[in-house]
KEMARTOR-568317 format. One record per residue (C-alpha): residue number from 1; x, y, z; chain; residue in one letter. Coordinates in steps of 0.05 Angstrom, whole numbers, padded with zeros to 5 digits. Layout:
REM residues N
num/x/y/z/cadena/residuo
NUM/X/Y/Z/A/A
...
REM end
This chain:
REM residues 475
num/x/y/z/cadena/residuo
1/02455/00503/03093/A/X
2/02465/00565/03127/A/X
3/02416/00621/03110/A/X
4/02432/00676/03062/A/X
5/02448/00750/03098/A/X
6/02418/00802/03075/A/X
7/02453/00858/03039/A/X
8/02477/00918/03078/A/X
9/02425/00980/03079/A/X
10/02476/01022/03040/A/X
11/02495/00967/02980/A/X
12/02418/00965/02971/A/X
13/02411/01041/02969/A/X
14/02472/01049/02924/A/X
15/02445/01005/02875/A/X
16/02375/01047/02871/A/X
17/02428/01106/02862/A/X
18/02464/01072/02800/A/X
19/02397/01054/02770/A/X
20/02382/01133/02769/A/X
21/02442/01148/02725/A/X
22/02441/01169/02650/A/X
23/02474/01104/02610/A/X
24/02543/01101/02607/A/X
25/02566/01139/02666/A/X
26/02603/01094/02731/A/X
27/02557/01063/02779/A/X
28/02550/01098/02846/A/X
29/02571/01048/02883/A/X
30/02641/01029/02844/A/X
31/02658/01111/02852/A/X
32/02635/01107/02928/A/X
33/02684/01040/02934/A/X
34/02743/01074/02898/A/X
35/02750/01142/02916/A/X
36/02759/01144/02993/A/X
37/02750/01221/02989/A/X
38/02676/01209/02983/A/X
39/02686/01158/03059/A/X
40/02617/01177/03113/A/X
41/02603/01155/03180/A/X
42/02561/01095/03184/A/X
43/02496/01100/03163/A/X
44/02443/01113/03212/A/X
45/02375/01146/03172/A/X
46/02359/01128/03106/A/X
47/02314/01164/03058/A/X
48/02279/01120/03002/A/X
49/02269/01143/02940/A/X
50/02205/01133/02925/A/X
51/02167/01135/02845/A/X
52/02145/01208/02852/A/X
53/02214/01239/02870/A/X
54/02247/01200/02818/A/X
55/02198/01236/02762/A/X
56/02237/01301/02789/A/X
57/02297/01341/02760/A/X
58/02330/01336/02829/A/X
59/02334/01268/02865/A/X
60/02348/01262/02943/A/X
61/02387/01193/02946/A/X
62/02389/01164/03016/A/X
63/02436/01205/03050/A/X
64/02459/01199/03115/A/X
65/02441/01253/03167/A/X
66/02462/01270/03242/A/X
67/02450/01337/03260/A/X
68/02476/01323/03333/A/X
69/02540/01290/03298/A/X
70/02562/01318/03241/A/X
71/02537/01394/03221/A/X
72/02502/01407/03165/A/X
73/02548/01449/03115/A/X
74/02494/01430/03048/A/X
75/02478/01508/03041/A/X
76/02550/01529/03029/A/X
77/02569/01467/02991/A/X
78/02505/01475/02942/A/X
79/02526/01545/02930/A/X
80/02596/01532/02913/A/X
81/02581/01482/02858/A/X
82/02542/01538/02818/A/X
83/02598/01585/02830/A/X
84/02646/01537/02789/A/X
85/02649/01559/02722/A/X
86/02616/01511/02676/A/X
87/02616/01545/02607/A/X
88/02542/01583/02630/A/X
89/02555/01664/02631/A/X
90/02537/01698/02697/A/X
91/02470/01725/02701/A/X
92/02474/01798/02712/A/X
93/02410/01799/02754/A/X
94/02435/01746/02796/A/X
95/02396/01741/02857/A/X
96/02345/01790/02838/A/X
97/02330/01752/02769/A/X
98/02256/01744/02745/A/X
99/02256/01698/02691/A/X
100/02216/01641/02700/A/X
101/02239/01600/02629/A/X
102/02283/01535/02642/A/X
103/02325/01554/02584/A/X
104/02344/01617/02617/A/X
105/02383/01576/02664/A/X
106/02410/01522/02627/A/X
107/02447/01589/02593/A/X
108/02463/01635/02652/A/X
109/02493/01610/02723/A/X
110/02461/01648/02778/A/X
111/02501/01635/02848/A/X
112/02465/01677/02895/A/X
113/02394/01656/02874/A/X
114/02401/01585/02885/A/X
115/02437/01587/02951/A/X
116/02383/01630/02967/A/X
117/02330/01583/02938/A/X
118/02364/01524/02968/A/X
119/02357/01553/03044/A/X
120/02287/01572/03031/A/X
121/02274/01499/03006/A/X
122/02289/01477/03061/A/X
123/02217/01497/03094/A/X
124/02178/01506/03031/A/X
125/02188/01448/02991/A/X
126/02146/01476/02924/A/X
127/02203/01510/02911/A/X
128/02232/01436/02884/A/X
129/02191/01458/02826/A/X
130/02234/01525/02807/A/X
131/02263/01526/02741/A/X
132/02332/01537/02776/A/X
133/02320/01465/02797/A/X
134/02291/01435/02734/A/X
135/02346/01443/02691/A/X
136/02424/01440/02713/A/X
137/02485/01432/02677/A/X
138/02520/01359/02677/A/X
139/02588/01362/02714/A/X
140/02640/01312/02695/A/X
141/02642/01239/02738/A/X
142/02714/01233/02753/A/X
143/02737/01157/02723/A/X
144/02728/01101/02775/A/X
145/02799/01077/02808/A/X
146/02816/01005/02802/A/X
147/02791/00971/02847/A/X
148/02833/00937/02905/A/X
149/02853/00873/02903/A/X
150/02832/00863/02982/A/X
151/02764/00851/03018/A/X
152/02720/00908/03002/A/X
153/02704/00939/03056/A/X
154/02632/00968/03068/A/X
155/02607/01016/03012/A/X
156/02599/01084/03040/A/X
157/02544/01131/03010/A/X
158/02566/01193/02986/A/X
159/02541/01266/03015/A/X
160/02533/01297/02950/A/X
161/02467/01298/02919/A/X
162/02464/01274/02841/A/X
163/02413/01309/02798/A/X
164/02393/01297/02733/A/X
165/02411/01335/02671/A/X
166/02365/01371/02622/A/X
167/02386/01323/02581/A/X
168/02382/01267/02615/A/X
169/02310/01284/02626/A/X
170/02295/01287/02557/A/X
171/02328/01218/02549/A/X
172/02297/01193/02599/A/X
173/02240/01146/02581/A/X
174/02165/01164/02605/A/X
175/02118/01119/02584/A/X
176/02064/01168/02612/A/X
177/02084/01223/02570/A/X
178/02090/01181/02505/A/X
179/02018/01165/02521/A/X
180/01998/01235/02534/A/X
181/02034/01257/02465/A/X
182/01998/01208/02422/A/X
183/01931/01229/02451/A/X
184/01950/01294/02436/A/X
185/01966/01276/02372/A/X
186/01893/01240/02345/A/X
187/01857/01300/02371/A/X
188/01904/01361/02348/A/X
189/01946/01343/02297/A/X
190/01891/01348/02237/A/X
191/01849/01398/02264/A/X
192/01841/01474/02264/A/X
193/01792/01465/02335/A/X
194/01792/01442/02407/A/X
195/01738/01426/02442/A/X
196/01718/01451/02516/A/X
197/01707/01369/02530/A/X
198/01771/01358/02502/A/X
199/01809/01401/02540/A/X
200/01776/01370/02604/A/X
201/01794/01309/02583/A/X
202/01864/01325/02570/A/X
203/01867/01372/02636/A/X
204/01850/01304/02673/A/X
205/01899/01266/02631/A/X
206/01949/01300/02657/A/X
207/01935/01309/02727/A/X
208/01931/01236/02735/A/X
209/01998/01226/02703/A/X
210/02031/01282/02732/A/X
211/02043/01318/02659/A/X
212/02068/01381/02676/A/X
213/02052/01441/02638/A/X
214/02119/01457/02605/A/X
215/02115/01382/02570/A/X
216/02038/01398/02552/A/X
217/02066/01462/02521/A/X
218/02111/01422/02482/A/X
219/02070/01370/02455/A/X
220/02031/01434/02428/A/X
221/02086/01464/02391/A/X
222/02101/01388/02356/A/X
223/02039/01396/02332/A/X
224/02034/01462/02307/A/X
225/01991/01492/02368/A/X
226/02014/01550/02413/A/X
227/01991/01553/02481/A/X
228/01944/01621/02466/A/X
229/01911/01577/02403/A/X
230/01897/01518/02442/A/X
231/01862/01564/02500/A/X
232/01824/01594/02458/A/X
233/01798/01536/02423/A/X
234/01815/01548/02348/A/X
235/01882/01539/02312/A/X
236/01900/01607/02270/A/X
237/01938/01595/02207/A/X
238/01971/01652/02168/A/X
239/01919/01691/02133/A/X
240/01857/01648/02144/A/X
241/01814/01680/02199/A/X
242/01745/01647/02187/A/X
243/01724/01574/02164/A/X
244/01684/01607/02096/A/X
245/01745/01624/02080/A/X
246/01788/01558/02094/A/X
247/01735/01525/02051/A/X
248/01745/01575/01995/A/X
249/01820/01556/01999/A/X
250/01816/01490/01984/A/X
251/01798/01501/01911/A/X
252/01880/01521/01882/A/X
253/01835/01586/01840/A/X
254/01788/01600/01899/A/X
255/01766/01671/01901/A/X
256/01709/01704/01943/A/X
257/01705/01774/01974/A/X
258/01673/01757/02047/A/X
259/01630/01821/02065/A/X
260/01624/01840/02137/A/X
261/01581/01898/02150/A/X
262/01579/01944/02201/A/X
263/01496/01931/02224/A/X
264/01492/01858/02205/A/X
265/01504/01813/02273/A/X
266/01575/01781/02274/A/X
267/01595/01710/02301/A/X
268/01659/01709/02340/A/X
269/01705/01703/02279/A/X
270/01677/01751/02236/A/X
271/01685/01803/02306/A/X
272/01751/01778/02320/A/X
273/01766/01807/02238/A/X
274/01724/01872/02243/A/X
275/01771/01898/02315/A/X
276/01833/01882/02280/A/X
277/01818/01920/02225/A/X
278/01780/01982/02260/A/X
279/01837/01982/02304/A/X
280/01886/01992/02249/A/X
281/01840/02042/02205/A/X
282/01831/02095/02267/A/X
283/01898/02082/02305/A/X
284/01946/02093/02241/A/X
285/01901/02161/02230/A/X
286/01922/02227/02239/A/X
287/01848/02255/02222/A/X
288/01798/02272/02271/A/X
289/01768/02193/02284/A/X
290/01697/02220/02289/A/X
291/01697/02244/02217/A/X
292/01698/02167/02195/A/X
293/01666/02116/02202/A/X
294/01676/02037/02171/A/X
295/01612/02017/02127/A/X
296/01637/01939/02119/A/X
297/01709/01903/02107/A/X
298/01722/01856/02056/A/X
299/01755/01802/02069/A/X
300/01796/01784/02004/A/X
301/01809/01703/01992/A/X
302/01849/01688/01931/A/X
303/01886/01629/01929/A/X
304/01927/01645/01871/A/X
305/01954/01702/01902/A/X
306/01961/01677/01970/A/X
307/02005/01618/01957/A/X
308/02055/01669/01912/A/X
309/02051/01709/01969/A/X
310/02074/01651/02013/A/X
311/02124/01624/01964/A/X
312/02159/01690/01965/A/X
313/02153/01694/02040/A/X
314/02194/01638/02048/A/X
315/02244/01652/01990/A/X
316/02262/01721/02032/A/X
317/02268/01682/02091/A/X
318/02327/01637/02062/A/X
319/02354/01697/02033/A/X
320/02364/01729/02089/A/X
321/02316/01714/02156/A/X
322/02343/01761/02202/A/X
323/02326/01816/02160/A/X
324/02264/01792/02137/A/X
325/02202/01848/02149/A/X
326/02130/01835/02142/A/X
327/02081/01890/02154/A/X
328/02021/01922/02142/A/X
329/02006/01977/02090/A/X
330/01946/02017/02062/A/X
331/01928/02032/01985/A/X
332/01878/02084/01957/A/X
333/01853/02089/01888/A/X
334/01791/02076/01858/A/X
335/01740/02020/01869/A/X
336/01741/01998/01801/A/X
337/01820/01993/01816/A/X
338/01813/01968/01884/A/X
339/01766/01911/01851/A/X
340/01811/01884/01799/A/X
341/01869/01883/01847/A/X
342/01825/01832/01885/A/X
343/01823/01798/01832/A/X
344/01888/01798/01801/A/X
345/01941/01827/01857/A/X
346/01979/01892/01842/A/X
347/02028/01901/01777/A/X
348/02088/01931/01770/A/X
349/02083/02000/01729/A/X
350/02131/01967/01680/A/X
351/02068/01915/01669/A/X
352/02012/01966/01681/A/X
353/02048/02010/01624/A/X
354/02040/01944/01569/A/X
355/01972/01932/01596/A/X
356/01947/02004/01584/A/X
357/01978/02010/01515/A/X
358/01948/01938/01495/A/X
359/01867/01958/01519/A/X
360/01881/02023/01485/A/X
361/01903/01990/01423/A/X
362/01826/01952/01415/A/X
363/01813/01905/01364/A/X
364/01763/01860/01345/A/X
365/01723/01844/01415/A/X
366/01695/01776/01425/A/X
367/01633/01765/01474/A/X
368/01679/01753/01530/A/X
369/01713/01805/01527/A/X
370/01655/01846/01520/A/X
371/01631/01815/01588/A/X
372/01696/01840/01619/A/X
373/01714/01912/01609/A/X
374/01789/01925/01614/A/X
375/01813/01975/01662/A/X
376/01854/02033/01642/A/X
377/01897/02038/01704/A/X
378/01926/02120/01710/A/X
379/02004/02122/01733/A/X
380/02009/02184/01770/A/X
381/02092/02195/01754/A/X
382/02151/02148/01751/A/X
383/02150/02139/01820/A/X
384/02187/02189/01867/A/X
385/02218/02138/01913/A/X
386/02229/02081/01857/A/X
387/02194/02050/01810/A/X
388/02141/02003/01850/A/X
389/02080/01994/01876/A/X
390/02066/02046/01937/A/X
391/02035/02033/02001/A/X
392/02030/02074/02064/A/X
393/02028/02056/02141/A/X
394/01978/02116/02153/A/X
395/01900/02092/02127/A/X
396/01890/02174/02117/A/X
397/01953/02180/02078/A/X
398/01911/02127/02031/A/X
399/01848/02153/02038/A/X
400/01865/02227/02004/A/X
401/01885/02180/01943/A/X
402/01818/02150/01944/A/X
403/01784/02216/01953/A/X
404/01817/02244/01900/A/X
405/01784/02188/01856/A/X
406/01718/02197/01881/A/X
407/01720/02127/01917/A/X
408/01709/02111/01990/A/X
409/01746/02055/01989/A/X
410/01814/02032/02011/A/X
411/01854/01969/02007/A/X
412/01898/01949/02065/A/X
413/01951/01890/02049/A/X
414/01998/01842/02082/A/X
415/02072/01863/02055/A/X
416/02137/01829/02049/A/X
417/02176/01882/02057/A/X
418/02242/01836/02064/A/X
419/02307/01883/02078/A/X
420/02285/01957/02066/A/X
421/02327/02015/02049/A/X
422/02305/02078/02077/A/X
423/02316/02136/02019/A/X
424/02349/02195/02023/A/X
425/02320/02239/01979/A/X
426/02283/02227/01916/A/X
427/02294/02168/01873/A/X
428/02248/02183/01804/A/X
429/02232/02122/01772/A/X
430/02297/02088/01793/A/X
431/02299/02002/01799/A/X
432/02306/01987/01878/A/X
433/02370/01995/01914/A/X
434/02417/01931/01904/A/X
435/02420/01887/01961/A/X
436/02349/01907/01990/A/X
437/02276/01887/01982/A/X
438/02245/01956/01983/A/X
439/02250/02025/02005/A/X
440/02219/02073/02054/A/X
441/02205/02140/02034/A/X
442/02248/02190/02077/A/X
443/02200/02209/02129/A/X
444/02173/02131/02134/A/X
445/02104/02148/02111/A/X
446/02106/02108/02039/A/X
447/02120/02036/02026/A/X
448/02155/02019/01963/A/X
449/02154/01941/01936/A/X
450/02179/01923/01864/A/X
451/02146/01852/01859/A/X
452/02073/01839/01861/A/X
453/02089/01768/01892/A/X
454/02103/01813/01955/A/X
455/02043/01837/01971/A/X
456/01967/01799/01997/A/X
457/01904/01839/01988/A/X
458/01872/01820/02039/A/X
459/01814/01872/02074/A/X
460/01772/01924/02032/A/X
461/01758/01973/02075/A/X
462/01685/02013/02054/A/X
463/01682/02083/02092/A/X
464/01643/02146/02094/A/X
465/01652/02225/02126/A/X
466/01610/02245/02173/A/X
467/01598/02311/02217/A/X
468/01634/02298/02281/A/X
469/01585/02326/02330/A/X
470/01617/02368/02374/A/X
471/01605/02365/02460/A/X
472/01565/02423/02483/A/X
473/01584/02462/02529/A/X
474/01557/02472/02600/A/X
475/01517/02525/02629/A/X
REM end
């Protein structure tokens, strides 16, 4: 029995070619047979495709090559199939275009830059690993011919390199990667920390499987992580800034003012809480900075009023999210005040008007009431912007309200602000405008919300005056 010949060179490298291909589309070697468009001189150097450039975007499938031969025209025919017009708008950068995120160019064609890339790539091969080469737009595989009733003759190999799509990529199955996610998974996905040994580990994890940093990136975000958390060790939820106060949490009526003063020695979290804070006290004055100084901050936890808070967050949000405003705002009154809204989050004058007339009213006291005093809450006017509850942007606009009250305390809150409407002109104890959230006063320096759901106590800020020493002058 005569032995079996071996398949031609080509054959075998078309059929690594067709295993490349997304599902569904025509094998490379029944396109090469049919279309004789896509006919090449007989192959004479073949370049195998090994497992590591099959893990890239762009694949180099053996082509043939003889410089002596046949010219090389890749250059101009690599730039002419970006110039097509795909359904991507033109980049108006072009050539001179920074951006270094893939999904910049899976939206925007950019001609000019990749011919250029492509002719640099040809000495510097790192730049395989440009986002211009990571992600490309699928062009359509023209339908196979039928195929002759005659000999085939010997498959030719086509000059045109085939890439991979973005999503063909995602598609694409990586057991590697599905490893590297569930790892990810057991060590991140119910906890609010990462180790410095676990991000060696992981760091190793994906050197040896070739994880790039883009994926790691993304298993991050499945899990709730960005890539700033996860360097710097601890995840941040919304509003919860040190552990105390995630325990605190826990309990659905926790409440505990966390006091952070100025002389005591601070761990990392409760620094990371006094900066932001003394940043926003001195930066949002107009004052002379030297004249105050912050005693302690307060952090506020109340778990009543955080998850209303959060509830109408995300009712505003569905309402209307690309309107949707959250900011910070200052409050000054006095401490008594400033105490009880800890306690029990702001009120409405509407409410603060029923609650004044009902403690003035008295009546027969019980012990526990006796044990807790009832505040009688002044209203200044009906409100000159509306009828809410007033915050400012300015901690010195705050502060004269304090002052005024003899306290040196203010409150500074998280705000839902929602849509705002800017006023006009003055707006005496008016309801809020229809179809917005809140108002600004005209000149911007007052915040006006109408619900008390809107607003999160959240630092009590403790300050005092001093004499700012003035620099003497030299001799």
């Amino acid at each position: 029995m005569p032995p079996k010949r071996r398949a031609p060179a080509a054959t075998e490298a078309a059929s690594v070619a067709s295993s490349l291909l997304p599902v569904g589309s025509p094998s490379f070697a029944t396109t090469a047979l049919s279309d004789p468009d896509l006919a090449a001189p007989p192959l004479k150097k073949t370049k195998i495709v090994d497992d590591e450039e099959a893990s890239n975007s762009i694949h180099s499938l053996a082509l043939p090559t003889d410089s002596k031969d046949e010219p090389s025209d890749l250059g101009a025919e690599e730039t002419n199939s970006d110039d097509d017009d795909d359904g991507r708008q033109l980049c108006k950068y072009d050539e001179g275009c920074y951006r270094k995120n893939p999904n910049h160019f899976t939206e925007f064609r950019h001609p000019k830059l990749k011919a250029k890339l492509k002719r640099q790539r040809k000495t510097d091969s790192s730049l395989s690993s440009h986002p211009m080469f990571m992600f490309s737009v699928a062009k359509p595989t023209p339908a196979p011919k039928p195929a002759s009733s005659a000999a085939p003759p010997r498959p030719p190999l086509s000059k045109k390199k085939t890439s991979l799509t973005a999503e063909d990529l995602q598609q694409a199955v990586r057991p590697e990667l599905e490893m590297y996610k569930q790892v990810v998974r057991s060590v991140l996905a119910d906890s609010h920390k990462v180790t410095v040994d676990t991000k060696k580990m992981l760091k190793k994890l994906r050197q040896d499987n070739k994880i790039s940093e883009h994926e790691h990136d993304q298993c991050l975000g499945q899990f709730g992580w960005t890539p700033d958390e996860y360097e710097e060790g601890e995840k941040r939820d919304d509003d919860v800034e040190l552990d105390e106060e995630r325990e605190i949490l826990k309990d659905p009526n926790g409440f505990k003012i966390i006091l952070i003063r100025a002389n005591q020695k601070r761990n990392k979290q409760q620094e990371a809480v006094w900066a932001s804070v003394s940043s926003r006290f001195y930066q949002t004055m107009s004052k002379a900075q030297a004249n105050y100084a912050i005693k302690s901050v307060g952090v506020v936890v109340n778990a009543q009023l955080r998850d209303a808070y959060m509830q109408k967050k995300q009712a505003l949000l569905k309402l209307d999210k690309s309107h949707h405003l959250e900011e910070w705002g200052f409050h000054g009154t006095s401490e008594q005040s400033i105490t009880a809204i800890a306690k029990t989050g702001f009120k409405h004058p509407d409410d603060l008007a029923k609650e004044n007339e009902k403690n003035s009213k008295g009546g027969k006291k019980t012990a526990a009431k006796k044990a807790t005093p009832k505040i009688q809450i002044e209203l200044l006017d009906e409100g000159y912007f509306g009828k809410g509850i007033y915050f400012s942007m300015f901690s010195d606009y705050a502060m004269w309200y304090s002052e005024e009250r003899g306290s040196t305390q203010i409150l500074l809150s998280k705000i839902n602000s929602g849509k705002v409407y800017q006023c006009k002109g003055r707006m005496d104890g008016q309801d809020r405008q229809p179809g917005y959230d809140s108002h600004y006063s005209p000149k911007g320096n007052e915040i006006i919300v109408f619900e008390s759901c809107q607003v999160l106590p959240r630092y009590i800020i403790t300050f005092e005056e001093r004499d700012a020493e003035e620099r003497e002058q030299e001799d």
